[in-house]
C-alpha positions in Angstrom: 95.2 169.1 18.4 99.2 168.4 17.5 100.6 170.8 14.8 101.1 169.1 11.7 104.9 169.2 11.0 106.2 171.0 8.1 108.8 171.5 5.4 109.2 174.3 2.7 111.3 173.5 -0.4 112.9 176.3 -2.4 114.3 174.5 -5.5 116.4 176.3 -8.5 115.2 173.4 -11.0 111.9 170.9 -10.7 111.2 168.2 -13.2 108.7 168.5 -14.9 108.3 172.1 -15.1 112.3 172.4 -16.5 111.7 169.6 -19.3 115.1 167.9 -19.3 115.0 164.8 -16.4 118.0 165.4 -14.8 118.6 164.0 -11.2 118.5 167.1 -9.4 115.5 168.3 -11.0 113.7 164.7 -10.5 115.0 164.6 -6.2 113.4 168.4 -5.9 110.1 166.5 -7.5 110.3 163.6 -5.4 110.9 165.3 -1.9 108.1 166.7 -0.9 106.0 164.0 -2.1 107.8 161.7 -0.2 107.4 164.2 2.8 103.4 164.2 1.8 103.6 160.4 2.4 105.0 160.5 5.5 102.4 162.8 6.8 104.9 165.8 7.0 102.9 169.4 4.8 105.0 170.6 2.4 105.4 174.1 0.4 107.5 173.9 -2.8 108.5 177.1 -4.6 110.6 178.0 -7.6 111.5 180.9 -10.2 109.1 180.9 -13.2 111.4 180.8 -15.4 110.5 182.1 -19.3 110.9 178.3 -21.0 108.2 177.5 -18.6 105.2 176.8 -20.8 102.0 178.6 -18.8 99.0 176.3 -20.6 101.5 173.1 -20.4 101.5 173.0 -17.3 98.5 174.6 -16.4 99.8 177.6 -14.3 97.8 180.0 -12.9 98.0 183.4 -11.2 97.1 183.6 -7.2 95.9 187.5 -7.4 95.8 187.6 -3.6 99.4 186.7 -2.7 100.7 188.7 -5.8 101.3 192.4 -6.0 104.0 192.7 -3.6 106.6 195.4 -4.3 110.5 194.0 -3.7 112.8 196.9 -3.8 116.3 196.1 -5.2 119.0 198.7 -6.0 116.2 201.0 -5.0 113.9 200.2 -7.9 110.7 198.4 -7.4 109.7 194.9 -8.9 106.2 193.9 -8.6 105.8 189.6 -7.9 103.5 187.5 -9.5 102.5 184.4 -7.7 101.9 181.4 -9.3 100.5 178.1 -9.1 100.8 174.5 -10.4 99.9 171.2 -9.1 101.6 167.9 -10.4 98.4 165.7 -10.2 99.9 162.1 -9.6 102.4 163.4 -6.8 99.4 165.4 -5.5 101.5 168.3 -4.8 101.3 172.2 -5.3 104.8 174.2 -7.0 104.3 177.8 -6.3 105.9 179.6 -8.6 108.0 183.8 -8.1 107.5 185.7 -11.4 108.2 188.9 -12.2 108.0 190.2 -16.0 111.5 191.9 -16.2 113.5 188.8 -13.9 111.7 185.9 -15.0 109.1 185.8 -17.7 111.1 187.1 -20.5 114.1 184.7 -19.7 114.4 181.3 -19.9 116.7 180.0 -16.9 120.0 181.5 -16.0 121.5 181.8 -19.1 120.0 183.3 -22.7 119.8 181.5 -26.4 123.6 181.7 -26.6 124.5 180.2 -23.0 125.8 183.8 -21.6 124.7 184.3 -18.2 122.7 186.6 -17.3 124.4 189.8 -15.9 121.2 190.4 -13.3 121.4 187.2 -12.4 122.4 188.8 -8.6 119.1 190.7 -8.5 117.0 187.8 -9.7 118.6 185.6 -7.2 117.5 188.3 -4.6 114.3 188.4 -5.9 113.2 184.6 -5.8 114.9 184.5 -2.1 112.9 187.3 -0.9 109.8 187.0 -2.8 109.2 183.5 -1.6 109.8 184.1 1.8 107.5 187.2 1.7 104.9 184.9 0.0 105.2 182.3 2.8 104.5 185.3 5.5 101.9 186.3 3.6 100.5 182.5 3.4 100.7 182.5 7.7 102.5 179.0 6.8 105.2 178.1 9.6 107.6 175.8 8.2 110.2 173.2 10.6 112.6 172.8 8.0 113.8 175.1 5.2 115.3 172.8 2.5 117.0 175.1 -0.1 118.1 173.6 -3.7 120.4 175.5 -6.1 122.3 178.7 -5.7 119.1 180.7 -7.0 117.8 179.3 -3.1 121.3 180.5 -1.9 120.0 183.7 0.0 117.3 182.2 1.7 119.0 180.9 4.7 120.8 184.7 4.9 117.4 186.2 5.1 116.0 183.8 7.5 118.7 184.7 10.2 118.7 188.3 9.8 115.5 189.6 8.2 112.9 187.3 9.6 114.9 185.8 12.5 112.5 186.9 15.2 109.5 186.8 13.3 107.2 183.8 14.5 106.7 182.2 10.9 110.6 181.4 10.5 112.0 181.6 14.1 112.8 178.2 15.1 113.1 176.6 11.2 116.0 174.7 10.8 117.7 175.6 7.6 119.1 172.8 5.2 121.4 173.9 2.6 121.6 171.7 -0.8 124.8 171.3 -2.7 124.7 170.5 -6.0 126.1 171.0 -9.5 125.1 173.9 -10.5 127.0 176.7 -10.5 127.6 180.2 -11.9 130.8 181.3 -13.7 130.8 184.7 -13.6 131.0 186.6 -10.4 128.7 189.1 -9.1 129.6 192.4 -8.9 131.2 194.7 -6.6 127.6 196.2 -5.7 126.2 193.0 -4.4 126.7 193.7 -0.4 124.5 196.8 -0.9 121.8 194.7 -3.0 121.0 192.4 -0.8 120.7 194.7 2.4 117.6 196.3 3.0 115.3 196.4 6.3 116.5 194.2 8.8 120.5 193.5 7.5 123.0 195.2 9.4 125.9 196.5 7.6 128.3 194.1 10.0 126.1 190.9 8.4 127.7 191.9 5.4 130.9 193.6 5.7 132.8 191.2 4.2 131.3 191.0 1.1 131.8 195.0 0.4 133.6 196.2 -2.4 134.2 192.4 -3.5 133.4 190.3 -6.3 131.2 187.2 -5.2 131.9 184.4 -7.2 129.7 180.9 -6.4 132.0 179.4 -3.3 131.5 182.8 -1.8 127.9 182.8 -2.1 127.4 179.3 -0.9 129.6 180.0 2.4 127.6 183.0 3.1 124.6 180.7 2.7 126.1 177.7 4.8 127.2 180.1 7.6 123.5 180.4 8.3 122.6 176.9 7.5 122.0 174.0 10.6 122.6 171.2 7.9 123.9 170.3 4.7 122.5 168.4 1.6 124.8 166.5 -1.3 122.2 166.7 -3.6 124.8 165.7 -6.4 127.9 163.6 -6.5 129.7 166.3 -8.4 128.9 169.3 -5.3 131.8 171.1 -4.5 134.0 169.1 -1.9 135.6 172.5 -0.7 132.0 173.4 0.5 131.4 169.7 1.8 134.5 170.4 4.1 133.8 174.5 4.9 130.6 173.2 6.1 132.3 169.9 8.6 134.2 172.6 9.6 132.0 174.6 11.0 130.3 172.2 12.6 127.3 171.2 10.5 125.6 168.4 10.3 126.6 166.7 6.5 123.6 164.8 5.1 125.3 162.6 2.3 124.6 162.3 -1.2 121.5 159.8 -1.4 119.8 158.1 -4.5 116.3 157.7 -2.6 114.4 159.9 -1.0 114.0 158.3 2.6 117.2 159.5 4.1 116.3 163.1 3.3 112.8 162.3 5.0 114.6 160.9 8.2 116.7 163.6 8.9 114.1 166.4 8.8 111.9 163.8 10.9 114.8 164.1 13.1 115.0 167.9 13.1 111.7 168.2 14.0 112.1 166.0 16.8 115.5 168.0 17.8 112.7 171.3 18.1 110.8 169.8 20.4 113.7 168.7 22.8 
């Protein structure tokens, strides 16, 4: 029997779970049902953030895929996994929770529009809880498409962590630019955050002992990336061009959803050479 192909989407922002219809949000809604359609299986997972409303949207709790422990800054946060499915699309959002991170806030920034100073640790949290969630769900994806610099730490994790695992292995990684952004930097501590089992010091020496403001975190995240999205006409050209540079292949800012769709159908193909 032939393997079904797959892609797993790990999206900041998803219309309509985030209420406001922006384009971003409605492409991260639109992609994997397109994906569905063309016979590709799709995962889709992003943060539960607080403004989330549970009974809305009819969430509910997965008890056997919750529970694990993430260990940041050596303190323990238990994950919450939950569970959504937007009926006409006929799709499932998984969503990472965690009481302290997530459930308590509403996105990245509070009632006043301050950002959140852990907003480092929760973006280490929804990187590493979803890709423990997707082990845990024996799901092998072909493509990895992240959205949003929440997803930024994904395609880190998949090259060091779980790089020899057999669930992540041979995924190509597609890294989405878009217009969201962070203003203030991260702190000196960051380097040490995000290591833990599996990161050697050298895959992130040069973020010791440094500030890391959004370019920096979305150049770590492209130098582990095969492709890269324009999910919005306003993405950072600088990061457009870091990623030509280094060889990447540039997937251009689209308005439908079929060019996205051909290029991982073309991935996929590229794994099987």
């Amino acid at each position: 029997m032939k393997e079904p192909k797959r892609v797993l989407f790990v999206s900041q922002q998803i219309f309509p779970y985030l209420a406001e219809e922006t384009p971003l949000r409605m492409l991260n809604r639109k992609l994997p049902q397109a994906c569905q359609e063309a016979g590709i299986e799709t995962r889709t997972f992003m943060p539960k953030f607080g403004e989330i409303n549970e009974r809305k949207n009819q969430l509910h709790e997965v008890i056997r895929l919750s529970g694990i422990n993430i260990i940041i800054a050596e303190t323990d946060h238990p994950l919450l996994l939950k569970v959504a499915s937007i009926q006409s699309a006929r799709i499932q959002i998984y969503f990472i929770d965690n009481d302290d991170f997530f459930r308590r806030r509403k996105g990245v920034v509070d009632e006043a529009g301050k950002e959140y100073p852990d907003n480092d640790e929760r973006c280490i949290f929804f990187a590493r809880g979803t890709l423990e969630t997707v082990q845990k769900l024996r799901w092998i994806p072909d493509v990895v498409q992240c959205s949003g610099w929440m997803a930024a730490l994904v395609p880190f994790y998949l090259r060091t962590v779980y790089k020899d695992t057999p669930f992540f292995g041979k995924a190509k990684i597609v890294v989405g630019l878009t217009d969201e952004r962070f203003k203030h930097p991260f702190g000196t501590n960051f380097a040490a955050k995000i290591r833990y089992e599996g990161v050697n010091r050298d895959e992130v020496a040069p973020l010791f002992d440094k500030e890391v403001d959004y370019k920096t975190l979305m150049k770590l995240s492209i130098d582990h990336a095969d492709a890269v999205a324009v999910q919005s006409p306003k993405a950072d050209p600088e990061l457009v061009e870091y990623a030509r540079q280094k060889g990447l292949e540039i997937l251009d800012y689209a308005d439908d959803t079929s060019a996205y769709v051909d290029a991982y159908k073309r991935m996929m193909t590229d794994l099987n050479a």
